[in-house]
N, C-alpha and C positions, 0 to 999 in steps of 0.2 A: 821588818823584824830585825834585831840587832841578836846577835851572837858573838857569843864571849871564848876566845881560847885559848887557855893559859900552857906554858910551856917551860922548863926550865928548872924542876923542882929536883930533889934529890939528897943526896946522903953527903953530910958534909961533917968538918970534924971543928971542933968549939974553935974561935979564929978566924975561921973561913969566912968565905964569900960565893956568894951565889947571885946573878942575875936571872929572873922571870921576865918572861915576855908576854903580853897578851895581844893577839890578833885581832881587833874588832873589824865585822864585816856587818854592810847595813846603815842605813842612812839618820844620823840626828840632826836634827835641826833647833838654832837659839842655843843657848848657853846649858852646858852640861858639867858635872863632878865626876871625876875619873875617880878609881881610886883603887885601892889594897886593901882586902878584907882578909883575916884568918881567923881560924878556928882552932881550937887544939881540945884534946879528948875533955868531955867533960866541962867544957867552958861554951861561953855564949859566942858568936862572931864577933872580931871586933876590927874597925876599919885601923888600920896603920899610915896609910898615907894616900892622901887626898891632892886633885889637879886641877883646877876650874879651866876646863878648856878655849876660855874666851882672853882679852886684855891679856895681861903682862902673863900669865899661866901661874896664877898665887898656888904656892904650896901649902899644907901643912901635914904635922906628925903626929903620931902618937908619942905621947912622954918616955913610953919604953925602947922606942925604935929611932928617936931624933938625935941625930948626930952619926948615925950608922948607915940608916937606909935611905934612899935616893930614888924616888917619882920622877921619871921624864917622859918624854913624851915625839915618835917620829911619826909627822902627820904624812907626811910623804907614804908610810908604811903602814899606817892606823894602826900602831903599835904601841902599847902602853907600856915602860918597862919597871921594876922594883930592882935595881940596885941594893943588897943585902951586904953588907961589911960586920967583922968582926960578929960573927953570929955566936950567939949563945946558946946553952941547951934548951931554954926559955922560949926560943926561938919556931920549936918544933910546933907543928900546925899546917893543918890543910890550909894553901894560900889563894884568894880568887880574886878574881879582877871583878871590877864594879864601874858601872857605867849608872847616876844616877840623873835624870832630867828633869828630876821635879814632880811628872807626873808617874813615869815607870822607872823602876830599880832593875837593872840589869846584874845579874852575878854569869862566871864563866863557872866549869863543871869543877874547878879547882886542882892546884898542883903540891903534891905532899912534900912538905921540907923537914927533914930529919936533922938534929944537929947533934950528933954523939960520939963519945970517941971509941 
């Protein structure tokens, strides 16, 4: 069983920056999609940044967050992290970590990111 646990959220002011951590504990095996999912009131999930955990570790973004936010990855730690730059009020959403394998979606409980002045 995999478990997700996100860490790092909080109250920031429009500018800012915030890094999330995610803990995965639990074993996968074969090729997996990491990734950044949030929510914000009233809207549906939506993934922001995605990490194929095999080959070279291809990225990619959502349109709204590329060029800002940052997916990396310390295997050493099994820790997924979302590098957050220059946040906007837009920004604000419960953020969760996503461990997809194809067969099962993993999400973490999620960490609330405020972005207001």
């Amino acid at each position: 069983q995999v478990q997700l646990v996100e860490s790092g959220g909080g109250l920031v002011q429009p500018g800012g920056s915030l890094r999330l951590s995610c803990a995965a504990s639990g074993t996968i095996f074969g090729i997996y999609i990491m990734g950044w999912g949030r929510q914000a009131p009233g809207k549906q999930r939506e993934l922001v940044a995605t990490l194929i955990s095999g080959g070279g570790g291809s990225t990619n973004y959502a349109d709204s967050v590329k060029g800002r936010f940052t997916i990396s990855r310390d295997n050493a730690k099994n820790t997924v992290y979302l590098q957050m730059n220059s946040l906007k009020p837009e920004d604000t959403a419960v953020y969760y970590c996503n461990i997809n394998t194809g067969k099962v979606n993993y999400w973490g409980q999620g960490t609330q990111v405020t972005v207001s002045s």
